[in-house]
C-alpha positions as CSV (number, residue, x, y, z in Angstrom):
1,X,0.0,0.0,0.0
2,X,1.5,3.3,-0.8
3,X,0.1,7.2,0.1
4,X,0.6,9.6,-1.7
5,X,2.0,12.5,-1.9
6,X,1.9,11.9,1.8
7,X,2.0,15.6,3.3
8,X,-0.4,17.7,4.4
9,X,0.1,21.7,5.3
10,X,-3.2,22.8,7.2
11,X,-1.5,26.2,7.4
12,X,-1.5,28.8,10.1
13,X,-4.9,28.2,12.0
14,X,-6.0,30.6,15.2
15,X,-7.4,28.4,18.1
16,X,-10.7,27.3,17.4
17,X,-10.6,27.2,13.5
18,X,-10.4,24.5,11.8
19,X,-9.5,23.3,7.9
20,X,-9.7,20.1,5.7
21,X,-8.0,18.9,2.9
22,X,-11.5,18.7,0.5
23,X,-12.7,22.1,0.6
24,X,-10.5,24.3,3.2
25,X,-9.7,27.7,2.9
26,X,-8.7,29.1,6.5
27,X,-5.2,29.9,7.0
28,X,-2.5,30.7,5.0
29,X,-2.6,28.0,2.4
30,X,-5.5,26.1,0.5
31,X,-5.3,22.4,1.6
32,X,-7.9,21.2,-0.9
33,X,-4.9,20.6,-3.0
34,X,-3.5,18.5,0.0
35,X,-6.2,15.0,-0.8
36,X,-4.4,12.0,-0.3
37,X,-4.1,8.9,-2.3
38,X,-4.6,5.3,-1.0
39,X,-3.1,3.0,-3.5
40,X,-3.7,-1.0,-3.2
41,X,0.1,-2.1,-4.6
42,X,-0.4,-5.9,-3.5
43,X,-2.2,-8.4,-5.2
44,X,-4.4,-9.4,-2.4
45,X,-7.3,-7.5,-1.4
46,X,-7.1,-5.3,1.8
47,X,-8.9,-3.4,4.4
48,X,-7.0,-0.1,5.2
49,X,-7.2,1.2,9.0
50,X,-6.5,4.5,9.9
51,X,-4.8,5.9,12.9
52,X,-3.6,9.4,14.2
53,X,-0.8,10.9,16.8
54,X,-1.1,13.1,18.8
55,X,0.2,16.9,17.7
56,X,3.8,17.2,18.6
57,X,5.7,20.7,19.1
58,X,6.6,23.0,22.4
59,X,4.1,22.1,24.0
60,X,2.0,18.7,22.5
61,X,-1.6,19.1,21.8
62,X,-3.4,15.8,22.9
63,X,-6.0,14.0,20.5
64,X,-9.6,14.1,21.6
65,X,-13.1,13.6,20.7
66,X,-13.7,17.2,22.0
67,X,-11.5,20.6,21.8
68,X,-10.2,21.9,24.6
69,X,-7.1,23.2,26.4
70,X,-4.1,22.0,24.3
71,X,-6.6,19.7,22.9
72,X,-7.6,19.0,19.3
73,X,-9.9,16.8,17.0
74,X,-8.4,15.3,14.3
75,X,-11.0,13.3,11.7
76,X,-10.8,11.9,8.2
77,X,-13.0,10.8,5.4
78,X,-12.9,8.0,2.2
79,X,-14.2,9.2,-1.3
80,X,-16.6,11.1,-0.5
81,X,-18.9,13.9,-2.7
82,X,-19.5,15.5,0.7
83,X,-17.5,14.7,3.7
84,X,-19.0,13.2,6.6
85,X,-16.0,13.7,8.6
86,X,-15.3,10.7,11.2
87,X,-13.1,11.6,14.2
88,X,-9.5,9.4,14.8
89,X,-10.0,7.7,18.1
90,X,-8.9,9.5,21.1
91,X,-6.5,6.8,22.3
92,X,-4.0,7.0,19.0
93,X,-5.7,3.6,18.0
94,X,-6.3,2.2,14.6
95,X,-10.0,3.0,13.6
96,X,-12.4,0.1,12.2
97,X,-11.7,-0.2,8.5
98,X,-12.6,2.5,6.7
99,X,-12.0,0.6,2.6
100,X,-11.6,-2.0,1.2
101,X,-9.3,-1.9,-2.3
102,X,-10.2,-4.8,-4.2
103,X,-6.9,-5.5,-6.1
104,X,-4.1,-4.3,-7.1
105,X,-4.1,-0.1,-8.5
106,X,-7.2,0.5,-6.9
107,X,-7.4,3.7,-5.1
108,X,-9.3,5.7,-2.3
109,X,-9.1,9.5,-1.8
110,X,-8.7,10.4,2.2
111,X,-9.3,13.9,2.9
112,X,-8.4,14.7,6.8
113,X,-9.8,18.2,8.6
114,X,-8.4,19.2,11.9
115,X,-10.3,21.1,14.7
116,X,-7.7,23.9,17.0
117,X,-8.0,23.7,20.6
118,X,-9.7,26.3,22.2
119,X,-6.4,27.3,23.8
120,X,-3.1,27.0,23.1
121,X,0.0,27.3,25.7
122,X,2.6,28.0,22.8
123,X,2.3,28.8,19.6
124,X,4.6,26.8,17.4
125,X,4.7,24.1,14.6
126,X,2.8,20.5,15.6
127,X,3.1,17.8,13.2
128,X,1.0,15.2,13.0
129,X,1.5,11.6,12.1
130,X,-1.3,10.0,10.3
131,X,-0.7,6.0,9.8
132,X,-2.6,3.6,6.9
133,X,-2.6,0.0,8.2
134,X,-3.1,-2.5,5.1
135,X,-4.8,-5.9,6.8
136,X,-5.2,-8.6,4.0
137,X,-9.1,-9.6,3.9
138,X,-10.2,-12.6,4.6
């Protein structure tokens, strides 16, 4: 399985804002251009899982299912028209399977949107990892 391109740049965001990569325009930058790419590059089918980190710079911002202090909602969605945006499990878990590509070169689009915490202690650069899990199905 391979993602690509495998970056995404939110931009500069003021606490409580939030942007995605389908239709985002807040910030500094335009992240629609920022949809990722699922590719199946095995010749077995497979579910893909998704999981998220938590925001890491000065001072880390934890994932939740609600915004808070230091605290931000990170969510995602597969192929979809009109996002119905689905939030990463708070615990940095892999979520349920979210596709299933078939065979080999088939593809998903994943668009992710991030909520800002309603505070902030420092203002700095987080990154966040976002991990695909390929499980063969059965």
């Amino acid at each position: 399985m391979s993602v690509t391109d495998g970056t995404v740049d939110y931009g500069i965001l003021a606490v409580t804002e939030s942007n995605n990569t389908f239709d985002g325009t807040t910030g500094n930058v335009t992240p629609a251009a920022e949809q990722q790419t699922i590719t199946n590059d095995s010749n077995v089918s497979t579910n893909i899982l998704l999981r998220s980190s938590d925001a890491i710079g000065s001072t880390d911002w934890d994932l939740e299912a609600t915004a808070g202090a230091d605290q931000f909602i990170h969510s995602y969605d597969i192929n979809a028209a009109t996002p119905t945006w689905t939030a990463f499990p708070a615990d940095n878990s892999n979520s349920t399977s979210v596709v299933t590509l078939a065979n080999n070169g088939n593809t998903a689009t994943l668009d992710l949107r991030i909520d800002m915490p309603t505070s902030i202690t420092y203002t700095s650069v987080h990154n966040i990892t976002v991990t695909a899990v390929a499980i063969e199905t059965p």
